[in-house]
VOGU-3710 file (C-alpha; in Angstrom, 3 decimals, decimal comma):
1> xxxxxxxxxx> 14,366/16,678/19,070  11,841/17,129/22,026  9,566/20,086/22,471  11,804/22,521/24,741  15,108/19,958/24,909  17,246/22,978/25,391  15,138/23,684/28,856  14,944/19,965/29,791  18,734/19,946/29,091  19,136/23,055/31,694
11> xxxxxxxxxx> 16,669/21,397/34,462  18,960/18,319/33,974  22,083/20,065/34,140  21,364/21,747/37,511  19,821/18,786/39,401  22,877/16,668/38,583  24,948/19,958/39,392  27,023/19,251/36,272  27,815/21,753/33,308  25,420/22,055/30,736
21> xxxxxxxxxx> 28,264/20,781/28,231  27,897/17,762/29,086  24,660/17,464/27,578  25,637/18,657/24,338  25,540/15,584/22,543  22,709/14,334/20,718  22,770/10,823/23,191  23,072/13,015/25,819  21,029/10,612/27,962  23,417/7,419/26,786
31> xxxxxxxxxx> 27,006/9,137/27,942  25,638/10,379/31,069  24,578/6,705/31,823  27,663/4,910/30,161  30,120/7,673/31,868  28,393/6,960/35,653  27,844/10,611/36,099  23,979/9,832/36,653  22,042/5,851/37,415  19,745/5,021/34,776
41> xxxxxxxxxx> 16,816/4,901/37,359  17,904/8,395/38,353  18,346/10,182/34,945  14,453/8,232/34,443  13,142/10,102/37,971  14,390/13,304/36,482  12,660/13,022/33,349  9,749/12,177/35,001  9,599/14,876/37,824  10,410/17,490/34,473
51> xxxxxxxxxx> 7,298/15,648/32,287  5,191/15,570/34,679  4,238/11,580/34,087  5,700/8,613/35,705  8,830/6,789/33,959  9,256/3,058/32,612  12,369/0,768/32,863  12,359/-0,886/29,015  15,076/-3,108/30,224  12,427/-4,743/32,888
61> xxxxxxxxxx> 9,464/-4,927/30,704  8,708/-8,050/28,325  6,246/-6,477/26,173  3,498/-9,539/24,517  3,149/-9,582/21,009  -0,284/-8,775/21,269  0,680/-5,465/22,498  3,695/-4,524/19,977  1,303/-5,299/16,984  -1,382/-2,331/18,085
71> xxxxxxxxxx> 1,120/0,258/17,104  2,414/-0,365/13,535  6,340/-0,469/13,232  6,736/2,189/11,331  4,812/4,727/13,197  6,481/3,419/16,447  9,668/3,824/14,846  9,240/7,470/13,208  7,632/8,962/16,745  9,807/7,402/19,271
81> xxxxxxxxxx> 6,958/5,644/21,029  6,608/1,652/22,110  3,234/0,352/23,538  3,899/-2,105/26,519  0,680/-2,444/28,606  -2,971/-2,406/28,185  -5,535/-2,242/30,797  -9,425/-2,078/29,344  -9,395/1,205/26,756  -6,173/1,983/28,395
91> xxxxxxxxxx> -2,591/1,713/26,682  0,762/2,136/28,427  2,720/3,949/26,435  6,352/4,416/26,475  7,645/8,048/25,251  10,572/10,033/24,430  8,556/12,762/24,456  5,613/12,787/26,537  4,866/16,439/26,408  4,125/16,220/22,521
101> xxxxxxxxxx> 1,039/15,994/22,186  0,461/15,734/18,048  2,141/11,840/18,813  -0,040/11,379/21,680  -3,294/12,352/19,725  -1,543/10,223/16,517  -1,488/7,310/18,514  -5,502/7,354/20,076  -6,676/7,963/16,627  -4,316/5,373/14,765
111> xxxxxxxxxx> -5,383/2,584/17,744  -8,559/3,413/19,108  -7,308/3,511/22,812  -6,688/6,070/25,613  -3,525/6,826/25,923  -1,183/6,869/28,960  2,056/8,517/28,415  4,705/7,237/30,251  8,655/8,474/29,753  11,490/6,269/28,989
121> xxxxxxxxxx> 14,902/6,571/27,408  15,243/7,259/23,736  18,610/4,704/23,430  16,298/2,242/25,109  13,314/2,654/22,960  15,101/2,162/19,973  16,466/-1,366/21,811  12,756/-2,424/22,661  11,626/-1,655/19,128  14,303/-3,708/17,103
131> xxxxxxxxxx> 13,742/-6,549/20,163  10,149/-6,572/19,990  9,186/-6,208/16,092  12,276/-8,847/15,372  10,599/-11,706/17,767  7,188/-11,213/15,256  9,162/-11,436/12,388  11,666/-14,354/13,637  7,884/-16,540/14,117  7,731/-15,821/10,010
141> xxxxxxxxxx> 11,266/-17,539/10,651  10,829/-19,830/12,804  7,589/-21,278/10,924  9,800/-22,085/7,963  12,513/-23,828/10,105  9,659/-26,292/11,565  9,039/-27,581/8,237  13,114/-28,501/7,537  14,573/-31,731/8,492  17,200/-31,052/11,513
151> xxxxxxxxxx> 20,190/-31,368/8,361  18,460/-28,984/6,272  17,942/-25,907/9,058  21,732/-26,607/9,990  22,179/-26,159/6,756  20,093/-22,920/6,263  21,672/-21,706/9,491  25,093/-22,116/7,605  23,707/-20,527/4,430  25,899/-17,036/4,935
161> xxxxxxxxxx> 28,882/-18,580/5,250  28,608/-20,951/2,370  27,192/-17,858/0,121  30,658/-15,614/0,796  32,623/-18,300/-1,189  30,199/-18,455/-4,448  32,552/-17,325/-7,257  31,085/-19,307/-10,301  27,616/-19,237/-11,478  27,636/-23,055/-11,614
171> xxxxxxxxxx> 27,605/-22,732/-7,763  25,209/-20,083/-7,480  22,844/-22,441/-10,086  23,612/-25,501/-6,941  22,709/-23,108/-3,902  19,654/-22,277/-5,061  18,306/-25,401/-5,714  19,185/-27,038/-2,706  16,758/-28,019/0,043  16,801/-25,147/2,492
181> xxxxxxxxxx> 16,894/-21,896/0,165  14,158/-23,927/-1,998  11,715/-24,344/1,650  12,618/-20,839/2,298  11,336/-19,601/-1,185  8,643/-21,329/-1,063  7,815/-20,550/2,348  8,150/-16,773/1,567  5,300/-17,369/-1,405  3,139/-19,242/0,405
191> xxxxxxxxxx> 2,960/-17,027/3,850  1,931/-14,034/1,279  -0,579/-15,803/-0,492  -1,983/-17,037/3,244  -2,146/-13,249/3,938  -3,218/-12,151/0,570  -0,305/-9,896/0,114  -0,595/-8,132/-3,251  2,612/-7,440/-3,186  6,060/-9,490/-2,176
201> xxxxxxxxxx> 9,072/-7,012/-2,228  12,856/-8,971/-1,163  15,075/-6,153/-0,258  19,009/-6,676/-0,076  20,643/-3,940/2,854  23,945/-3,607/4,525  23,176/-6,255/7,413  20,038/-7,567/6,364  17,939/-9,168/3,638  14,564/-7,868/4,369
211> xxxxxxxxxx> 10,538/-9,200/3,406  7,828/-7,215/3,029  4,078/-8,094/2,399  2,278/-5,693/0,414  -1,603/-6,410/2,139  -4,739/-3,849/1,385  -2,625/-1,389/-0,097  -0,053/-1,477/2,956  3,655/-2,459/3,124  4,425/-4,946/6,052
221> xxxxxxxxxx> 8,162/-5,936/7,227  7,355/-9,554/8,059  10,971/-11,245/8,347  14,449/-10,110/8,211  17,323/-12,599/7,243  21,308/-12,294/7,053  22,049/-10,577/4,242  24,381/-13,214/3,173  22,195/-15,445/1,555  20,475/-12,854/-0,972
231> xxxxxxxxxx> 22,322/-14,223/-3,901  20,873/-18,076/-3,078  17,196/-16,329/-3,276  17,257/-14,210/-5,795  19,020/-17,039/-7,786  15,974/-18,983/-6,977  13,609/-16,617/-7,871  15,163/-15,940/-11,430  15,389/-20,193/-11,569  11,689/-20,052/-11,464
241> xxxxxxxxxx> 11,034/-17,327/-13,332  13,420/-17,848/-16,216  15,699/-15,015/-15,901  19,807/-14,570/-16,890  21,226/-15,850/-13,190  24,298/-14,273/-14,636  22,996/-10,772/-15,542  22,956/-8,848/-12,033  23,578/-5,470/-13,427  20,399/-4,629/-15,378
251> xxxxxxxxxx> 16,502/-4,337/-14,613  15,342/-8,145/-15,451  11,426/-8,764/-15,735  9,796/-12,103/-15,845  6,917/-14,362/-14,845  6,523/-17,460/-12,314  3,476/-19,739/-11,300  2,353/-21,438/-8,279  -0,596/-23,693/-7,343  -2,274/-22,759/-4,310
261> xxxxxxxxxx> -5,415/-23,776/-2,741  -6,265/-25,884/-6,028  -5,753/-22,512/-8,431  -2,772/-21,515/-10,018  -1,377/-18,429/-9,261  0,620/-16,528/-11,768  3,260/-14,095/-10,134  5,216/-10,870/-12,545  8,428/-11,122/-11,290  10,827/-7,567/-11,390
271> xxxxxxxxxx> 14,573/-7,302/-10,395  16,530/-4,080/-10,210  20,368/-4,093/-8,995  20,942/-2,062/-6,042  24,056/-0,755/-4,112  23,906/-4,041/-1,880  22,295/-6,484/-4,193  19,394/-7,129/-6,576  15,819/-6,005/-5,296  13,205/-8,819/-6,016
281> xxxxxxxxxx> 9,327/-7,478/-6,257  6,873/-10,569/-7,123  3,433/-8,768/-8,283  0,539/-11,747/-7,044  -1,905/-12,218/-9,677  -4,606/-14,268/-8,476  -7,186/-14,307/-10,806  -9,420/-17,143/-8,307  -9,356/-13,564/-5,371  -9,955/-11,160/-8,559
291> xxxxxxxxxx> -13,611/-9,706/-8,510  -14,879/-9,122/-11,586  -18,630/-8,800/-11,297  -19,333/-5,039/-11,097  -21,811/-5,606/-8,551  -19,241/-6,915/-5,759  -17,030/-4,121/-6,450  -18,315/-1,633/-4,058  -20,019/1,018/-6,196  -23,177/2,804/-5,163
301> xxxxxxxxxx> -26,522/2,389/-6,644  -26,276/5,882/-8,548  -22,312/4,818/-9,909  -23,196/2,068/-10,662  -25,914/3,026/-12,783  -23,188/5,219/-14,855  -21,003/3,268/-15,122  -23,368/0,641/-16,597  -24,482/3,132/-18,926  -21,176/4,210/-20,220
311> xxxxxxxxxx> -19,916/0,496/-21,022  -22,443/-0,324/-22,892  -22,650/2,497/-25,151  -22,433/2,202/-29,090  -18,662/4,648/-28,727  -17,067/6,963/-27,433  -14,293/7,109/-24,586  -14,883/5,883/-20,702  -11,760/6,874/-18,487  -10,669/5,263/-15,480
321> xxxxxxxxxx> -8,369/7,446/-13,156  -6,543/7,022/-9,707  -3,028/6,290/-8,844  -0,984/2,509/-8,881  -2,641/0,340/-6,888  -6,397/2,288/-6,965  -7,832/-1,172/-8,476  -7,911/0,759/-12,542  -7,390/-2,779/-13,811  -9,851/-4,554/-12,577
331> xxxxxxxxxx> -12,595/-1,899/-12,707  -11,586/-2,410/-16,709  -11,558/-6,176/-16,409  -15,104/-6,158/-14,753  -16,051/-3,702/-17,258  -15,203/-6,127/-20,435  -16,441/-8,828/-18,729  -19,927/-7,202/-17,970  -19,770/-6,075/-21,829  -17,906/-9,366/-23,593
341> xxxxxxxxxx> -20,221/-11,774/-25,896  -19,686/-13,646/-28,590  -21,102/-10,948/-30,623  -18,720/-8,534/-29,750  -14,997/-8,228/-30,849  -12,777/-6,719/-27,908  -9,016/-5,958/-28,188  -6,887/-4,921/-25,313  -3,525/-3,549/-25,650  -1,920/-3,671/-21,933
351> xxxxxxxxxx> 1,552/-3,366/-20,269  1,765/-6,069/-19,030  -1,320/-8,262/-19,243  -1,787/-9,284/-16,162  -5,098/-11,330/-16,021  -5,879/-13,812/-19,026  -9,477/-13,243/-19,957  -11,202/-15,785/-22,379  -13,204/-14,469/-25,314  -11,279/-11,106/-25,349
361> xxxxxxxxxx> -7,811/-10,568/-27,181  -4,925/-9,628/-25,315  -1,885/-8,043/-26,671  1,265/-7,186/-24,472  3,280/-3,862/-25,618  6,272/-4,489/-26,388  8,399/-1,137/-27,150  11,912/-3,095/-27,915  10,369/-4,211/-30,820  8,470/-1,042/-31,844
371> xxxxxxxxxx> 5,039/-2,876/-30,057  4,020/0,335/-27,768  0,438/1,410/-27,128  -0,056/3,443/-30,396  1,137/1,030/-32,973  -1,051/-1,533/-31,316  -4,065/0,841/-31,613  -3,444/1,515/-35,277  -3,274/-2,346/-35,901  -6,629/-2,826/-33,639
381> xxxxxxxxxx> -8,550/-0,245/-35,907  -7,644/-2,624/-38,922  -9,345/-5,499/-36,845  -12,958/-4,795/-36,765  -13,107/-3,960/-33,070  -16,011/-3,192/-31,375  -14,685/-2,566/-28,201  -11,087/-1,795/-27,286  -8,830/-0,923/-23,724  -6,127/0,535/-23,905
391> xxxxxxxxxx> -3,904/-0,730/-20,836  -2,612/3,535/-20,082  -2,953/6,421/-22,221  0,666/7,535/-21,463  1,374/10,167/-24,735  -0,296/12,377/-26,884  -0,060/9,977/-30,058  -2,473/7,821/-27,948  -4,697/9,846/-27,146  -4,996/11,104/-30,644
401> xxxxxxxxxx> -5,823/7,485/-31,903  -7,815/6,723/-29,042  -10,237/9,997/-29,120  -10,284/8,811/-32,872  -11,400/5,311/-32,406  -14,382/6,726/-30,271  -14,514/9,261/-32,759  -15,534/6,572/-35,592  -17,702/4,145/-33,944  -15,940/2,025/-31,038
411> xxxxxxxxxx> -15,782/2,106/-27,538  -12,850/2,802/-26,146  -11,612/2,434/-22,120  -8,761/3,513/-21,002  -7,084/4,870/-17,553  -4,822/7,991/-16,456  -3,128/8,883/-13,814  -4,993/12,477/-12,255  -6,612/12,858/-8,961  -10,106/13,212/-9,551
421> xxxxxxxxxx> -12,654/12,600/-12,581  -12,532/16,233/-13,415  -9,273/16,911/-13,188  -9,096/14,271/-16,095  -10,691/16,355/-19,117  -8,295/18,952/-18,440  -5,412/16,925/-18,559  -5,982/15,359/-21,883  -6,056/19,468/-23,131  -2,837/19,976/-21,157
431> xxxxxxxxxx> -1,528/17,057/-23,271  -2,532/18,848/-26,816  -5,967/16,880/-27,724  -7,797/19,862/-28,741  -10,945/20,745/-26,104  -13,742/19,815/-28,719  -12,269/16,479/-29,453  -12,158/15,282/-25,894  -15,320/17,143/-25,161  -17,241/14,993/-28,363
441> xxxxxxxxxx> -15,261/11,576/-27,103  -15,656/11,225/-23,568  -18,642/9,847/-22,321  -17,765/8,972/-18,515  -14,825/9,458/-16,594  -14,358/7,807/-12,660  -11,984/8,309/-10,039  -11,607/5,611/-7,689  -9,444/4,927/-4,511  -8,819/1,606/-2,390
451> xxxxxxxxxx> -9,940/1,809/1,520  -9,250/-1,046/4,118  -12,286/-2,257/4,895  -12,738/-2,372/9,027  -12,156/-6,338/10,113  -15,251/-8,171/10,762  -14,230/-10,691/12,791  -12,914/-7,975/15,820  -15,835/-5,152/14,322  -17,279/-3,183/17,348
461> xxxxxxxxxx> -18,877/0,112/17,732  -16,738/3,031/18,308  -17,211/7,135/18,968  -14,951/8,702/16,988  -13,476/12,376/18,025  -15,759/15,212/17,001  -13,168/17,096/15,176  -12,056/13,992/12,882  -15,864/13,530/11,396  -15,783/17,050/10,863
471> xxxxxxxxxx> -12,738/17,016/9,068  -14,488/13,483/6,552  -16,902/16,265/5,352  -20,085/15,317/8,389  -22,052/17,892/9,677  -21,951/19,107/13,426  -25,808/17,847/13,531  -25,355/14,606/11,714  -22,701/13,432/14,345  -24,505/12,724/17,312
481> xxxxxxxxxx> -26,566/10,369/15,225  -23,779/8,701/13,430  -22,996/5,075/14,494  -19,133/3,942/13,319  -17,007/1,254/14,009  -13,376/0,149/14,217  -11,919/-3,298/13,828  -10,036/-3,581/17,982  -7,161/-6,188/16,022  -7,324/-10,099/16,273
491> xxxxxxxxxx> -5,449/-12,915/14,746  -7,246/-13,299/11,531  -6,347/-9,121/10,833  -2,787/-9,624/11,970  -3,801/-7,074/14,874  -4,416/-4,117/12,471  -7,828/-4,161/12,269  -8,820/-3,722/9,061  -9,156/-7,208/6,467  -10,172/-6,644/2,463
501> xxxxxxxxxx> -10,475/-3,729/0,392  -13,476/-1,347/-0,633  -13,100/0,733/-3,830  -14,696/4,372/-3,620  -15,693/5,185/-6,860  -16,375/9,084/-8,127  -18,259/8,755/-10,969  -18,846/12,177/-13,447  -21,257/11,736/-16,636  -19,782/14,117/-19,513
511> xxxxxxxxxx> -23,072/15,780/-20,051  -24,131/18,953/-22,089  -23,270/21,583/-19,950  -19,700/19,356/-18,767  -19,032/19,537/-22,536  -19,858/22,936/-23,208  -17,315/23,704/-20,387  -14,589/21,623/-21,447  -14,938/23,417/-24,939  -14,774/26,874/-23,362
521> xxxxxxxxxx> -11,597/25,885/-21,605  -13,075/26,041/-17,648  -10,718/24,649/-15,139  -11,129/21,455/-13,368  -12,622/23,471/-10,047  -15,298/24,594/-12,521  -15,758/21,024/-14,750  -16,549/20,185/-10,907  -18,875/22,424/-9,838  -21,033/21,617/-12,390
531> xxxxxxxxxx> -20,754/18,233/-11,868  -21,632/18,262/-8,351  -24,396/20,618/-9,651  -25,947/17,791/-11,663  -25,474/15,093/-8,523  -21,987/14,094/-8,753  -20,509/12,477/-5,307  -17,076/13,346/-4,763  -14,703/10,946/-3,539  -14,848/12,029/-0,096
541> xxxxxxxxxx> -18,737/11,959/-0,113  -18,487/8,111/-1,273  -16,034/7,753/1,633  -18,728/9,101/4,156  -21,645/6,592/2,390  -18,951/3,860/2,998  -18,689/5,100/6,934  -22,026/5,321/7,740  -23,087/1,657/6,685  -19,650/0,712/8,605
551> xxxxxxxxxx> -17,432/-0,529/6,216  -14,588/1,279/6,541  -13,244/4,087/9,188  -12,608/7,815/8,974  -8,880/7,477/9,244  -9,079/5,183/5,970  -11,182/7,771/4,605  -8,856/10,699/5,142  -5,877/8,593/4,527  -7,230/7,802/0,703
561> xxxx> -8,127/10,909/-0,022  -5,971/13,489/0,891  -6,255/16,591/-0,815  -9,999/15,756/-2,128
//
């Protein structure tokens, strides 16, 4: 609803000299038009004498796709908004509500431009959106159909119907092998590995089959499809990943490989049944983009230091902590890496493995069979281990056995899911570990978070607003000083401006004092202050470093660490 709608409804009422009833309706603006008591380019004059800002005509305006793409779909979509023009800094902006300024402020700060508010119809909006967004994701379309022989896009084109008459899985089995669902497939994989999607999620609705690219850390709707030909694709996908075609009803998991760019590729492959169909996810794991020399992975002279430090420590426990998707796994991978020789014996226990690393041994949990974490720990102590990672800690058994391995002469890494590296300590108490046995195990414990890091093929100089570098943690005096950038969007970004990932790393050393506290049962608030006492840099504080030497923006900044 708009700021004051009950106000605008009254102004309206009284110019058209019609009873305020008639605007009772939530598309008040639509039955006006579609009953003829008011012309569309009237009811738009009226909006705009009552805003204050001149009006647009959506149904006039062809909007490029280099416009569309500066304002993400989803924000467009949840604020009512569409961009349609930009002159220099300025962009034209189409609003339902032009008087609300929290959207108008959203949109300068997500984009980087000046805004110019202009007022259009809400029905219409919505139109413009789902016309504008589909023609970028029918090119994702269209690019596919380019590579098909004439017969086979016909054929593609025809899928739906075909797809309502599969009764047998014999037919199912023939659909997705032939030509055009295979292309498709394959086309899907190989746009996200283009891209470097992390991520490829194939979502079964009502009236569509959508794709979405997970890329640094974001979700991206890059094609939508009829929904009739969701059973051909999923088939497919379980074809090459060696799952039950015939099972549709329960959670399948499996694992697929491709070749691209002259390295193979593996994929996890997940399917869960939903109300309209069975949700693909494909989890890329490319083990040719993974880093895994701590150097490249973005920590700071004084983390890295630490970190170095703790991995290469006789025992005890080094904790990696952040939420899915933070980059845990390979800060462990580059970890064991940086530590594995042939002198050493490391075990991993993992769920699932997802990178194959030579030299180290690998073992995949398996809790159908009684395989989970702690059983595999127990086994690992009988196996000489020098080092050992566990994949989680997810219970209190394994914490118990893993505060016991560094207990008796291993070193043990491991990852959990809390905010911050203090926070951690206090959570292993919460889970029972008694304060003195996590307090005489841990040795290190890091936080981390993934930014985007700003594009550097459309990088350029920008001011941001005052308020916003005050809010990243910089001090009035340091801003006028500051230099920061902003990627402006180009091709080789997809238009949002940002290309790659930067991991901010919070890095607290368990020292005296920090184990003195833990034993005396502080809080994490005061595990912290003493930490940032002895030189800890927050998250946040990382985030600023990261700013200054203009690698990533403030908005990244704030948007990774909310709550920090």
């Amino acid at each position: 609803m708009r700021a004051d709608e009950s106000k605008l409804k009254a102004f309206v009422a009284e110019r058209l000299g019609i009873p305020l009833d008639l605007l009772k309706d939530e598309n008040w603006e639509k039955n006006l038009i579609e009953k003829k008591i008011v012309s569309e380019s009237k009811l738009l004059s009226l909006l705009s004498e009552y805003f204050g800002v001149p009006y647009v005509d959506l149904r006039e305006i062809d909007i490029p796709k280099e416009i569309i793409r500066i304002v993400p779909r989803t924000t467009a979509e949840k604020v009512l908004v569409v961009p349609f023009e930009k002159k220099g800094p300025v962009l034209k902006l189409a609003m339902y509500d032009p008087s609300n300024i929290q959207t108008v402020e959203r949109i300068r700060f997500t984009t980087g431009f000046k805004i110019q508010p202009y007022v259009a119809l809400p029905f219409r909006i919505k139109e413009k959106l789902e016309e504008a967004y589909g023609k970028l994701e029918e090119e994702f379309f269209d690019k596919i159909k380019l590579e098909l022989t004439q017969e086979e896009a016909e054929e593609l084109e025809t899928a739906p119907q075909r797809t309502k008459e599969v009764l047998s899985l014999d037919n199912l089995k023939a659909l997705a092998t032939q030509a055009p669902i295979v292309k498709l497939v394959n086309a899907i994989i190989l746009e996200a590995l283009k891209k470097g999607a992390s991520d490829i999620h194939i979502e079964p609705f009502e009236k569509e089959l959508r794709i979405r690219y997970r890329i640094d850390g974001v979700l991206r709707v890059v094609a939508k499809y009829q929904p009739d030909i969701k059973d051909a694709v999923v088939a497919r996908i379980k074809v090459l990943s060696n799952l039950d075609i015939s099972e549709k009803r329960l959670p399948q998991d499996g694992r697929m490989k491709a070749i691209f760019q002259g390295r193979e590729i593996d994929f996890r492959v997940s399917t869960v049944p939903t109300i309209f169909g069975e949700k693909v996810v494909l989890r890329v794991l490319d083990k040719g983009g993974l880093k895994l020399d701590l150097t490249e992975l973005g920590l700071e002279e004084r983390e890295l230091k630490l970190l170095k430090k703790g991995i290469f420590s006789p025992y005890g426990m080094v904790l990696v902590t952040g939420p899915t998707g933070s980059g845990k796994t390979t800060t462990l991978y580059s970890s064991l890496l940086t530590v594995n020789t042939p002198e050493v014996n490391i075990m991993t226990v993992e769920d699932p493995v997802e990178y194959n690393l030579y030299g180290i041994n690998q073992v995949h949990v398996n809790p159908d069979i009684g395989l989970t974490f702690a059983r595999a720990l127990r086994a690992f102590l009988r196996q000489d281990p020098d080092i050992i990672m566990v994949g989680e800690i997810r219970d209190t058994e394994t914490a118990e056995i893993a505060i016991e391995a560094a207990l008796t002469g291993h070193l043990v890494l491991s990852t959990l899911h809390t905010n911050d590296a203090p926070s951690t300590v206090t959570r292993l108490v919460d889970m029972g570990i008694e304060p003195f046995l996590v307090s005489s195990s841990t040795i290190l414990v890091i936080a981390q978070r993934l930014a985007r890091r700003i594009c550097p093929f459309c990088k350029e100089p920008y001011t941001y607003p005052a308020d916003v570098l005050k809010e990243v943690g910089f001090k009035p005096e340091e801003i006028p000083k500051l230099k920061t950038f902003r990627g402006k969007g180009c091709e080789k970004c997809d238009f949002t401006g940002y290309k790659g990932r930067v991991a901010l790393y919070e890095v607290m050393e368990v020292t005296h004092e920090i184990r003195d506290a833990i034993v005396k049962g502080r809080n994490a608030d005061e595990i912290r202050e003493i930490a940032k006492r002895q030189g800890m840099r927050t998250l946040r504080e990382i985030g600023r470093i990261k700013i200054e030497k203009g690698v990533t923006t403030p908005e990244e900044v704030l948007r990774v660490t909310r709550g920090q």
